[in-house]
C-alpha positions as CSV (number, residue, x, y, z in Angstrom):
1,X,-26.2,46.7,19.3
2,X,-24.7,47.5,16.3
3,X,-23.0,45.0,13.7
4,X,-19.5,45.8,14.2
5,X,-20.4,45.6,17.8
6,X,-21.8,42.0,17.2
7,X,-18.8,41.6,15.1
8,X,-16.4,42.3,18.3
9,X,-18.2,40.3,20.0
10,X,-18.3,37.1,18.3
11,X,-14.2,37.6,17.6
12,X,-13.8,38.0,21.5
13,X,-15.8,34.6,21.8
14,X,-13.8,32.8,19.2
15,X,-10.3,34.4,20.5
16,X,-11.7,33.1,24.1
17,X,-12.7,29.9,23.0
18,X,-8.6,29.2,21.0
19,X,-7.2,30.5,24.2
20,X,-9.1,27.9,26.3
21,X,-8.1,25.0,23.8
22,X,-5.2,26.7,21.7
23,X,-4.1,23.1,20.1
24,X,-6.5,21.0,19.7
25,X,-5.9,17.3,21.8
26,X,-7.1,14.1,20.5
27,X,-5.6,12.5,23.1
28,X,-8.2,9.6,25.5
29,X,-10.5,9.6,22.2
30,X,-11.2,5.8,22.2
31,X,-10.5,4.6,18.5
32,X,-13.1,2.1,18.6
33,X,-16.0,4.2,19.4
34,X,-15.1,7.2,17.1
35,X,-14.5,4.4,14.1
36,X,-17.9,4.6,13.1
37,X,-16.4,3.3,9.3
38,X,-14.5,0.3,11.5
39,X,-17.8,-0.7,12.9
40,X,-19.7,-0.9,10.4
41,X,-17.5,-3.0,8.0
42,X,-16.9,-5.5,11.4
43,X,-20.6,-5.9,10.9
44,X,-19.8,-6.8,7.3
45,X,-16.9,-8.9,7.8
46,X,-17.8,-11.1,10.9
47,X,-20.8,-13.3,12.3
48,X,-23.2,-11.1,14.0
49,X,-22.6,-13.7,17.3
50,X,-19.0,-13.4,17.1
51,X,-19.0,-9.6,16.5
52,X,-21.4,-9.3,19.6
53,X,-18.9,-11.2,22.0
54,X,-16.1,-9.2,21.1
55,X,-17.3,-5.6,21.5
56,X,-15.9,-5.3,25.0
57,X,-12.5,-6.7,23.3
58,X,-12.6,-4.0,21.0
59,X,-14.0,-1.3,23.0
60,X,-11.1,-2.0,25.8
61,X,-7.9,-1.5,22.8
62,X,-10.1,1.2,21.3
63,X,-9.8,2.8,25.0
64,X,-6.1,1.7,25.6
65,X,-4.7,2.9,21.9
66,X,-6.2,5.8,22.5
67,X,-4.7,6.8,25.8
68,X,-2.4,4.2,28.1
69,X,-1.1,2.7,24.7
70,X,-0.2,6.1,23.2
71,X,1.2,7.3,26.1
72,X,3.6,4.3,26.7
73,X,4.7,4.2,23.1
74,X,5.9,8.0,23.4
75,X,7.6,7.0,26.1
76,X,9.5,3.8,24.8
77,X,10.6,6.1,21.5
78,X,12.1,8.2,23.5
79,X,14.1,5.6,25.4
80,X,15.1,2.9,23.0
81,X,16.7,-0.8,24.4
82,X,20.4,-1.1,25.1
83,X,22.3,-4.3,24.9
84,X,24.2,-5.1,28.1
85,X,27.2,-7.1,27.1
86,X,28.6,-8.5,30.8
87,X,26.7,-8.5,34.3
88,X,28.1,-5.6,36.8
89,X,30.1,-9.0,38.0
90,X,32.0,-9.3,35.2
91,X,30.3,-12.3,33.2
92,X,29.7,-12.2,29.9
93,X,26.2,-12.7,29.5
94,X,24.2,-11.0,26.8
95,X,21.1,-9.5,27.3
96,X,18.7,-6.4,25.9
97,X,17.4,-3.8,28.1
98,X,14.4,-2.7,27.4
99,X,12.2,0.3,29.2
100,X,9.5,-0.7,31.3
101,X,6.9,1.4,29.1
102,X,7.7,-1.2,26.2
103,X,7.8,-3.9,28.6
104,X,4.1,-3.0,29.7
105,X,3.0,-2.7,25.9
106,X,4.5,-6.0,25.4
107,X,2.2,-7.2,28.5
108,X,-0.9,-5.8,26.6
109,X,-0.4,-7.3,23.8
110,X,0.8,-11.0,24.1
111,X,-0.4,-11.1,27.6
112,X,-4.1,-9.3,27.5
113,X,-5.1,-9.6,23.7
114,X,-2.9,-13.1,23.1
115,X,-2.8,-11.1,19.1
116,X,0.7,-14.1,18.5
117,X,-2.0,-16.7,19.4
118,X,-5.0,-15.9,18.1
119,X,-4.8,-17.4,14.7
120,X,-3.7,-21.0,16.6
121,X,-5.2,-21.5,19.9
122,X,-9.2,-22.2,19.8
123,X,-9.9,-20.7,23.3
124,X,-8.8,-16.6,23.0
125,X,-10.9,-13.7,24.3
126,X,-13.7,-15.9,25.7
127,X,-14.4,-17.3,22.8
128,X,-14.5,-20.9,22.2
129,X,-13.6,-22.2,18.6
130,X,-10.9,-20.6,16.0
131,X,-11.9,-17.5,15.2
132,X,-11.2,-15.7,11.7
133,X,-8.0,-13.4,10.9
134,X,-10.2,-10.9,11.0
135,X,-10.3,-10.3,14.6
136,X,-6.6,-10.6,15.3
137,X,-6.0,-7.7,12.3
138,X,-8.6,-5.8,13.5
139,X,-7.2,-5.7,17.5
140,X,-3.7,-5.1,15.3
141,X,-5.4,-1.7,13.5
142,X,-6.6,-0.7,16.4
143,X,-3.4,-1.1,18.6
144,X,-0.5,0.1,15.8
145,X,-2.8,3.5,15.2
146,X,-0.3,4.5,18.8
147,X,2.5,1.7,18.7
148,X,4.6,0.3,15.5
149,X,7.6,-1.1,17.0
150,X,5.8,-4.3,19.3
151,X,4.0,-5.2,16.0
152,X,6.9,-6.3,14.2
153,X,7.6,-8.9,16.7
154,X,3.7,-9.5,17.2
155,X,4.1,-10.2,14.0
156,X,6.5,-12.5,13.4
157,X,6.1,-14.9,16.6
158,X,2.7,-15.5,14.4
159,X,4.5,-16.1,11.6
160,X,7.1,-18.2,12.9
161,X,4.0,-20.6,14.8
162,X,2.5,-21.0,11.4
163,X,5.7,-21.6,9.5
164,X,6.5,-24.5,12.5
165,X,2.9,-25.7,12.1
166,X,3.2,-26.0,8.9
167,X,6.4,-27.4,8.0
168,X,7.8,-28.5,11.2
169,X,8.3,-32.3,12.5
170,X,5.8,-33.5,15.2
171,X,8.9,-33.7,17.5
172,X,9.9,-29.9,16.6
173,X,6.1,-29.0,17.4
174,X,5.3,-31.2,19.9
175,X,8.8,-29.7,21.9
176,X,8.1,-26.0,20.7
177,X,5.0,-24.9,20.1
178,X,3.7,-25.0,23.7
179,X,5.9,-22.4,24.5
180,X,5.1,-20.1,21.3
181,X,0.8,-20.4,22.0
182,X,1.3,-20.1,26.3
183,X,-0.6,-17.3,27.2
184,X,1.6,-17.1,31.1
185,X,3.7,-14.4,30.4
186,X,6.6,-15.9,32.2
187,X,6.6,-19.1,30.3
188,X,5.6,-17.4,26.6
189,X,8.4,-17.3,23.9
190,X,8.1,-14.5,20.7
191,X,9.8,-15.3,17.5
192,X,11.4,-13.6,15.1
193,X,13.2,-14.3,11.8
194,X,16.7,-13.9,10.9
195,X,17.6,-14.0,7.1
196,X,19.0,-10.9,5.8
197,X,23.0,-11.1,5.0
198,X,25.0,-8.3,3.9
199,X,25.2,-9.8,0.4
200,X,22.2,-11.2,0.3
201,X,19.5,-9.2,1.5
202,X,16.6,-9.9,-1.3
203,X,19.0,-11.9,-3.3
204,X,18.4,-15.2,-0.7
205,X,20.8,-17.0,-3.1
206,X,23.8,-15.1,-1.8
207,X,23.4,-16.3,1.7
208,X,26.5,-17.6,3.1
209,X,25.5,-18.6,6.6
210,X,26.5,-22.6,6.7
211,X,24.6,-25.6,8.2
212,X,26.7,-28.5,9.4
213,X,24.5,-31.6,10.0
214,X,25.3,-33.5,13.8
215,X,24.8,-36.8,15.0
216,X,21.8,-36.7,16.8
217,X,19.6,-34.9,13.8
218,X,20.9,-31.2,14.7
219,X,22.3,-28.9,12.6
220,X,25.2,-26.2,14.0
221,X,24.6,-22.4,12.1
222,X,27.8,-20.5,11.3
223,X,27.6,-16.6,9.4
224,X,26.8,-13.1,9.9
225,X,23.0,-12.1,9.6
226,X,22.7,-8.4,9.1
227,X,19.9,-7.3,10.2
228,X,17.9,-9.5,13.0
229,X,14.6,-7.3,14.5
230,X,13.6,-8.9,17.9
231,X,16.8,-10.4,18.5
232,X,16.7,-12.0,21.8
233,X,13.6,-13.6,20.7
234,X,13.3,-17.0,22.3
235,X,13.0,-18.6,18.8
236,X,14.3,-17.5,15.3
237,X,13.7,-19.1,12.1
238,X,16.6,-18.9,9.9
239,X,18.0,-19.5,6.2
240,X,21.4,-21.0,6.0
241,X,23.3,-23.2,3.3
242,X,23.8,-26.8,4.0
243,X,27.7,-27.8,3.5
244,X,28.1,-29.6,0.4
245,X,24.4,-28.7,-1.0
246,X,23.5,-27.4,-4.5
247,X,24.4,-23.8,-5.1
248,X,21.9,-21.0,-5.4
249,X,18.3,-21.3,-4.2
250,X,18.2,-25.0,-3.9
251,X,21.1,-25.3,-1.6
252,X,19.0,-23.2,0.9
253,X,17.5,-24.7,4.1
254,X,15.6,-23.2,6.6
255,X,16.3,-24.0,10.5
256,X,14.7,-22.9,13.6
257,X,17.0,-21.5,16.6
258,X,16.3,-21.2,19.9
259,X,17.9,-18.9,22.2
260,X,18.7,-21.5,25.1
261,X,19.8,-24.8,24.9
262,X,18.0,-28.0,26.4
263,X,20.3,-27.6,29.2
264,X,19.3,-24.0,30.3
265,X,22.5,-22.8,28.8
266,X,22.9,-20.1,25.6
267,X,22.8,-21.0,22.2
268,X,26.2,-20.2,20.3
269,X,25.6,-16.8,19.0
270,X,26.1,-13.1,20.0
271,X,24.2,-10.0,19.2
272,X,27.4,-8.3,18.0
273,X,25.5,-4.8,17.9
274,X,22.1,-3.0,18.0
275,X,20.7,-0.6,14.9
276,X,20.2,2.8,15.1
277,X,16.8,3.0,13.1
278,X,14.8,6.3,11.9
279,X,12.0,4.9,13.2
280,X,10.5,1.9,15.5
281,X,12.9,2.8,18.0
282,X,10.8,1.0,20.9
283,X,12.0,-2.2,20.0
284,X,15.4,-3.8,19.2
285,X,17.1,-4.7,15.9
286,X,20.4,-6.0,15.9
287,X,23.4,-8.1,14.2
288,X,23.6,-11.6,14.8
289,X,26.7,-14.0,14.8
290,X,26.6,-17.7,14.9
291,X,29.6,-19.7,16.0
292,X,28.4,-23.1,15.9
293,X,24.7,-21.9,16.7
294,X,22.8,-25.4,17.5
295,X,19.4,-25.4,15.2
296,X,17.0,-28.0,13.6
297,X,15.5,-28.5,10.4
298,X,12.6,-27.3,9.5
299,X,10.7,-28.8,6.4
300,X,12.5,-30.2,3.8
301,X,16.0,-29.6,3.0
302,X,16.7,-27.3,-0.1
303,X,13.3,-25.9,-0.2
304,X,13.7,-22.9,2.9
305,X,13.1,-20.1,0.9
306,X,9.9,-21.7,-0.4
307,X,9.1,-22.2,3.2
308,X,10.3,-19.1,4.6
309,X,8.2,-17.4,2.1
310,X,5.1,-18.4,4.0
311,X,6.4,-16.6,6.7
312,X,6.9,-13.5,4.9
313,X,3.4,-13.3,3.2
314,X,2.1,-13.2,6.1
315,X,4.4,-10.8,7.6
316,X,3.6,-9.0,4.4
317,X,0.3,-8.7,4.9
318,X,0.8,-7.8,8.5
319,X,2.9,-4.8,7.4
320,X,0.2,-3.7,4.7
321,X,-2.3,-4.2,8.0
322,X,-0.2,-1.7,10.3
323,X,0.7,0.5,7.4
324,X,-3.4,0.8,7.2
325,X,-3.6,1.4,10.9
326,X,-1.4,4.2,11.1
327,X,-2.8,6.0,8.2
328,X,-6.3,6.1,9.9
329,X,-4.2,7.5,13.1
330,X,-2.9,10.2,10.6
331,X,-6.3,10.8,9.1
332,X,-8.0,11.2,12.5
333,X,-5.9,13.3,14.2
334,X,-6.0,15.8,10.7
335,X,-9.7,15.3,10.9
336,X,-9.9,16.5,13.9
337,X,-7.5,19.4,14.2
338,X,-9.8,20.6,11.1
339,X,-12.6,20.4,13.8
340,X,-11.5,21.7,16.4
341,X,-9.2,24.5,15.0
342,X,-10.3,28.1,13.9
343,X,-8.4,30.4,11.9
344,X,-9.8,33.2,10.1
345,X,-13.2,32.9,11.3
346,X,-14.2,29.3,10.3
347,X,-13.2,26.3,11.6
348,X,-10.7,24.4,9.0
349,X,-13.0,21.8,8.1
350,X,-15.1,24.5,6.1
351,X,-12.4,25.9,4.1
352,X,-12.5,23.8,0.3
353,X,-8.9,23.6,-0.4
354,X,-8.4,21.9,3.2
355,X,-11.9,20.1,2.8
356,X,-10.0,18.8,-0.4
357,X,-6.5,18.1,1.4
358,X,-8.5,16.2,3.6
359,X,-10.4,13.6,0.7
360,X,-6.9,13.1,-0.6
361,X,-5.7,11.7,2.9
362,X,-9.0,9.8,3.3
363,X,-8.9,8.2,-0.1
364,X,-5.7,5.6,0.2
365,X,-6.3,5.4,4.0
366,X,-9.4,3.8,3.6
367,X,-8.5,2.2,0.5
368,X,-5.9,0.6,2.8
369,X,-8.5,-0.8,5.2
370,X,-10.9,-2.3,2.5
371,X,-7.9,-4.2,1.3
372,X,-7.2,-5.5,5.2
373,X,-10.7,-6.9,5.4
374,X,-10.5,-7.8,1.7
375,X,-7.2,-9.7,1.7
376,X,-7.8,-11.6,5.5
377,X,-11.0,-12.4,4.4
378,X,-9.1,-14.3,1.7
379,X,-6.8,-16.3,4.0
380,X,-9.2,-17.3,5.9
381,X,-11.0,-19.0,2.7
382,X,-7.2,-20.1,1.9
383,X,-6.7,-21.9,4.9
384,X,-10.1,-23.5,4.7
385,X,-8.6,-25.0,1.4
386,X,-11.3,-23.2,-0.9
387,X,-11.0,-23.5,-4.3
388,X,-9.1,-20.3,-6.0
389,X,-8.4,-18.8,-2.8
390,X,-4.8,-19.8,-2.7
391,X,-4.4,-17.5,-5.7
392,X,-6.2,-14.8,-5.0
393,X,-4.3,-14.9,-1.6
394,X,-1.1,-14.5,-3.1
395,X,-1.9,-11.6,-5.3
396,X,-3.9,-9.7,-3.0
397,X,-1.1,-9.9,-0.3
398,X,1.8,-8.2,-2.1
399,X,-0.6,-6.0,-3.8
400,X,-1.4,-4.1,0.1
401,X,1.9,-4.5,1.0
402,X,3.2,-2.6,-1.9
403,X,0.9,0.2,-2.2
404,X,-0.5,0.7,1.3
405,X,3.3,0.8,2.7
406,X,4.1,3.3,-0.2
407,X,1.1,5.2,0.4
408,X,1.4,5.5,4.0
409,X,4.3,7.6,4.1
410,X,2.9,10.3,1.9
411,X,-0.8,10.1,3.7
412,X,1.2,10.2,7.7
413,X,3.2,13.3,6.1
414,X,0.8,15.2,4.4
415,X,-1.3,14.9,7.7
416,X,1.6,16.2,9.6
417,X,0.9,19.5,8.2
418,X,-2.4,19.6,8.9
419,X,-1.6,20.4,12.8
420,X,1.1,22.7,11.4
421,X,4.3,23.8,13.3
422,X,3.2,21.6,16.6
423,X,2.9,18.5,13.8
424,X,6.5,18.9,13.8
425,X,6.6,18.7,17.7
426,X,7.7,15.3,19.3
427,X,5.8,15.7,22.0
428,X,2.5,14.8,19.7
429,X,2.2,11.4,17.2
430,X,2.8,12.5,14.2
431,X,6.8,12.3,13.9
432,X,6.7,9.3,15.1
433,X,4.0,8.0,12.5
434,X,6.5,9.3,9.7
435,X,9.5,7.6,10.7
436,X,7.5,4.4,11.4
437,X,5.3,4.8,8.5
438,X,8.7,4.2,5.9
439,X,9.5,1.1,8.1
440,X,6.7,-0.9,5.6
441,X,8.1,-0.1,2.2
442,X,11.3,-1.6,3.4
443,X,11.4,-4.7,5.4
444,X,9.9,-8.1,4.1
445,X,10.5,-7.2,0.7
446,X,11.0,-3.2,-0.7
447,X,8.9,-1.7,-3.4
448,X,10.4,-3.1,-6.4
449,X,10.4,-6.6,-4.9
450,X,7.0,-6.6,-4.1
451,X,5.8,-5.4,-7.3
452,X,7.8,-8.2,-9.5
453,X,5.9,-10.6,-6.5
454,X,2.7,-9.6,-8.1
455,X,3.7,-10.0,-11.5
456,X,5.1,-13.7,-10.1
457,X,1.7,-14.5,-9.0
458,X,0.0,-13.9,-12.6
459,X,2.4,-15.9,-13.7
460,X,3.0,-18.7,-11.5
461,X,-0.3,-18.9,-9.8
462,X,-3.0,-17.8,-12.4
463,X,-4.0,-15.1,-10.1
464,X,-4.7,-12.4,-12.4
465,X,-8.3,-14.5,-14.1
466,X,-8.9,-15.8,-10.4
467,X,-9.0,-11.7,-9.2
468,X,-10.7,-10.9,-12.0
469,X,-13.4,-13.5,-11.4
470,X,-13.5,-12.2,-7.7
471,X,-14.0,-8.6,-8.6
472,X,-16.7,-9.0,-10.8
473,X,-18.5,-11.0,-8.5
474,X,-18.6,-8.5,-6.0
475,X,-19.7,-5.9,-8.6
476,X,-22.9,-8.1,-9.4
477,X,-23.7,-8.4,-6.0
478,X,-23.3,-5.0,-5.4
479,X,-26.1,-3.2,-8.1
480,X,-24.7,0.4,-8.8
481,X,-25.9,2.2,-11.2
482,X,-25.0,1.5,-14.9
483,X,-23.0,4.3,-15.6
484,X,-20.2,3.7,-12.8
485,X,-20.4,0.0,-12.7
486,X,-19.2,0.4,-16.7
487,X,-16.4,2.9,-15.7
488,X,-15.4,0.3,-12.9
489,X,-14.9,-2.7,-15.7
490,X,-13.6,-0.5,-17.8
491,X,-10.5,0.3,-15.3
492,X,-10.0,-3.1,-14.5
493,X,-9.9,-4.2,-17.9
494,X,-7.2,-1.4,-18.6
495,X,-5.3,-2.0,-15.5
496,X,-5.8,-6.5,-16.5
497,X,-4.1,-5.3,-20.0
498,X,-1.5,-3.5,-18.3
499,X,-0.5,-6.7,-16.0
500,X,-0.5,-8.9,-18.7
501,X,2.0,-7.3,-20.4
502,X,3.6,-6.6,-17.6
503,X,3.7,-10.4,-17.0
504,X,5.5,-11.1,-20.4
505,X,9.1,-11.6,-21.1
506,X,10.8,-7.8,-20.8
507,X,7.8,-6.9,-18.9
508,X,9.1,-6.0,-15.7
509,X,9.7,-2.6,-15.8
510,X,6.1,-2.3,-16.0
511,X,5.7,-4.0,-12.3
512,X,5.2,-1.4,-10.0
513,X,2.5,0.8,-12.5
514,X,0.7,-2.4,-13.1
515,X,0.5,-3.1,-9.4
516,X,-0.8,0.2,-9.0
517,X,-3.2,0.0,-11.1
518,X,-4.9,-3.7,-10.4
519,X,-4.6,-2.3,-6.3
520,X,-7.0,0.7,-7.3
521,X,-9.4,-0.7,-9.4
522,X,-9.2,-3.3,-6.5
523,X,-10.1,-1.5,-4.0
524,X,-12.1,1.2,-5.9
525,X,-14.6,-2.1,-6.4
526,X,-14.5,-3.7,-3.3
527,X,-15.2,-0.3,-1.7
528,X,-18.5,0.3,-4.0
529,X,-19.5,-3.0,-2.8
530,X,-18.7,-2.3,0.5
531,X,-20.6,0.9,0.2
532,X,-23.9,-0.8,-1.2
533,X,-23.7,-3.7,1.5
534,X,-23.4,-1.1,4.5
535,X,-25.8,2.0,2.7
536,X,-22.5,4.1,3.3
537,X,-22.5,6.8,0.9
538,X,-19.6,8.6,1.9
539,X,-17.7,5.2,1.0
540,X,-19.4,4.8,-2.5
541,X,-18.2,8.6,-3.1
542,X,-14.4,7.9,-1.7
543,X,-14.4,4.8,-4.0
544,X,-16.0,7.5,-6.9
545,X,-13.0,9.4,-5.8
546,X,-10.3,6.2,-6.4
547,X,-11.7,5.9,-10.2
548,X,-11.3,9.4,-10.9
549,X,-8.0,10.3,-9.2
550,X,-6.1,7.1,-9.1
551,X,-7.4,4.9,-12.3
552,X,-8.8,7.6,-15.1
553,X,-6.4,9.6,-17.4
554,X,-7.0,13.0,-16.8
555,X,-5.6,16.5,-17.4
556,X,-3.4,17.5,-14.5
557,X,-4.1,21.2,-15.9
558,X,-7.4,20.4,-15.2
559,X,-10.2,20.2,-12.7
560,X,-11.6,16.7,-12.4
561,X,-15.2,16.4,-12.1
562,X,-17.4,13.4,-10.9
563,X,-19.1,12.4,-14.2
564,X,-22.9,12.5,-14.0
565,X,-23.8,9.1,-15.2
566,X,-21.8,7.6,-12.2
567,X,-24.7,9.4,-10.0
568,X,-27.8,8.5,-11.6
């Protein structure tokens, strides 16, 4: 046989092989199993016991996001809610219409996985005792790599049961709660938060929603809110100024509402219309009006911004969580479409410019998921009451919910491409992780906010020493080699400098760079340590790959090269 022949041949075999599987299908690929990175840094994260227990937990969304999960969250894009205003008799009586296929992703996630009531019930998944926010994040990565939408109200019932923990009366808890932590799906309540005004959307001193105190310790709600996600939630926490109360901040309260009275009747507001999103169309966001809306205090009066803004860390760090999550969706599927797919002779894996396209989706994607484990890992230590936690809690929290929001609408986008003209397809993922994916730069706080929120934490908080402190602890415990541990200090302390002065009067400008900077040498060092912990070298080079691309100055005429001393 001659080598043309051989050369016929192997193009008939490869032309026979792309018209067997002509685009390649990730779809039933269990995103547990094929997380060998996810694994390995459970291992690091969580008790060996506790990690054991919960493998058929994580196995079983691993098996559902992949497949039943995915399937139902195409399905529930594609037909968002409606809001019914009358019954076909006639009577006005509000309600929102959801598709079943949302309905049953609803029923997997508060009903199966219990992620609202994880973080407050001491019984969940077979396991007996409180178990660390790790677990309920890492169920949450798993589950928002195929749906966004549920998350948000995932989300916030969790943040609303803290919030009423937290600040609530015994009374208000005692009444409440119960409902929020059931695990029957016909008695469990979600939550949701209502706070943006049309005038006062991060400017909370412009609300104008009123508060009239009552008789018997109630307060009645009157105003517009503007934009209200989850809005037939059972329970909402809301911001409202008390009549006669100081102007500006201080003059803000926060209240929860429930959606039915204590007489089975409906509380005194209307969902005067439903948004027409770009993306999380599965699940409802709407207008709200109160006429009279009966509430109750929460906390202490004049101080429900304060208390809100527990609420909204931790829906901030929720929202850097699913922004992480759908960027290892995006990475995956690109990943494996570079497999699987064969043009020109060689699978697209092999070719360097696509090997390179590929490092630059990996790199904030799993920057992303350090900062998950990193920042969870905190709150836990916070909520223990550890010294410096508190802190390092609230630095770390806007920092992954400024820069892995921001980053995952480039990373879902460039990994679009990679499948080509069928990435543009809505029969496959990837639109939908685009339009979701710009969903986290915007809600709970956009970009600019959340970068002057750092800069409020080094100055409010003393979080910048307290980071520092915590970042050079990890690189002494994790032993890299001279050269590269040096370049890693030397960032920081370049990207320290850069806060500081960002923190001074006039400073501000300087926000979102210096948040930039402090999130990459962040996670640059947490990832080298992560690397060294786990004997990963492929994360030691991505963190390598941080320094160099995302922290160094460099030529952009030029071609960056890893530096030798950082391999000795």
């Amino acid at each position: 046989m001659s080598a043309n022949d051989k050369t016929q041949m192997h193009a008939v075999a490869q032309a026979s092989h792309i018209a067997a599987h002509p685009v390649p299908d990730r779809h039933g690929a269990n995103f547990y199993a094929t997380d060998s990175e996810l694994q390995s840094l459970l291992k690091l994260y969580l008790p060996a016991d506790l990690l054991a227990h919960l493998q058929p937990y994580l196995r079983r969304m691993g098996e559902l996001a992949g497949g039943r999960i995915d399937e139902l969250a195409g399905i529930a894009d594609r037909n968002p809610p409606a809001l019914e205003y009358r019954t076909r008799a006639g009577v006005d009586s509000q309600r929102i219409i959801k598709h079943p296929a949302y309905e049953e992703l609803e029923r997997i996630a508060y009903g199966e996985f219990g992620l609202q009531a994880i973080s407050h019930r001491d019984d969940m998944l077979g396991w007996q005792g409180k178990m660390p926010p790790i677990v309920k994040y890492a169920l949450t990565y798993l589950f928002v790599q195929s749906e966004f939408g549920l998350c948000c109200p995932l989300s916030m019932t969790d943040s609303l049961t803290r919030t009423l923990k937290k600040f609530g009366t015994p009374e208000l808890v005692n009444k409440y709660l119960p409902q929020l932590l059931s695990l029957d799906w016909d008695e469990q309540a979600q939550g949701a938060m209502f706070m943006t005004e049309q005038a006062a959307g991060s400017d909370i001193a412009n609300t104008l929603t009123m508060a009239a105190p009552q008789a018997d310790g109630s307060w009645h709600l009157s105003g517009d809110k503007w934009f209200c996600s989850n809005p037939d939630a059972e329970f909402a926490m809301v911001l409202a100024r008390v009549e006669g109360g100081a102007p500006g901040m201080k003059g803000i309260s926060l209240f929860l509402l429930p959606r039915t009275l204590d007489d089975g009747s409906a509380n005194h507001y209307r969902i005067i219309r439903l948004k027409d999103k770009l993306g999380t169309k599965s699940m409802a966001s709407g207008e709200i009006r109160m006429d009279g809306a009966v509430a109750y205090l929460v906390g202490e009066q004049g101080r429900g911004f304060v208390q809100m803004a527990d609420m909204v860390n931790n829906s901030r760090l929720s929202n850097g969580v699913r922004s992480a999550g759908m960027m290892r969706r995006a990475v995956a599927e690109a990943e494996f479409i570079a497999h699987e797919r064969i043009a020109f002779g060689k699978r697209l894996e092999q070719m360097p410019l696509m090997q390179r396209q590929l490092d630059k989706l990996r790199v904030p994607a799993e920057q992303a998921r350090t900062m998950v484990f990193q920042t969870a890992q905190t709150l836990m230590r916070s909520d223990a009451g550890e010294e410096g936690a508190y802190p390092l809690l609230r630095i770390l929290t806007p920092l992954i919910k400024f820069r892995a929001c921001r980053d995952a609408r480039k990373v879902t986008g460039d990994a679009m491409e990679v499948r080509g003209g069928c990435g543009y397809i809505e029969e496959w993922s990837d639109p939908r992780l685009v339009r979701d994916a710009h969903l986290g730069s915007i809600w709970e706080g956009t970009s600019n906010i959340v970068a002057l929120d750092v800069i409020r934490a080094i100055r409010r908080e003393g979080s910048l020493p307290v980071l520092q402190q915590h970042l050079r602890g990890l690189l002494d415990q994790a032993k890299l080699v001279p050269g590269y541990r040096q370049a890693l200090q030397d960032g920081l302390a370049r990207a320290s400098a850069l806060a500081e002065k960002a923190a001074q009067d006039g400073g501000d400008v300087l926000a979102r760079q210096a948040a930039t900077g402090l999130y990459n040498c962040t996670t640059a060092i947490a990832m080298a340590w992560e690397a060294v912990q786990t004997g990963s070298n492929e994360r030691l080079r991505l963190s390598q790959l941080v320094l160099l691309h995302r922290v160094q100055p460099r030529d952009p005429l030029a071609a960056a090269e890893m530096p030798p001393a950082w391999q000795e």
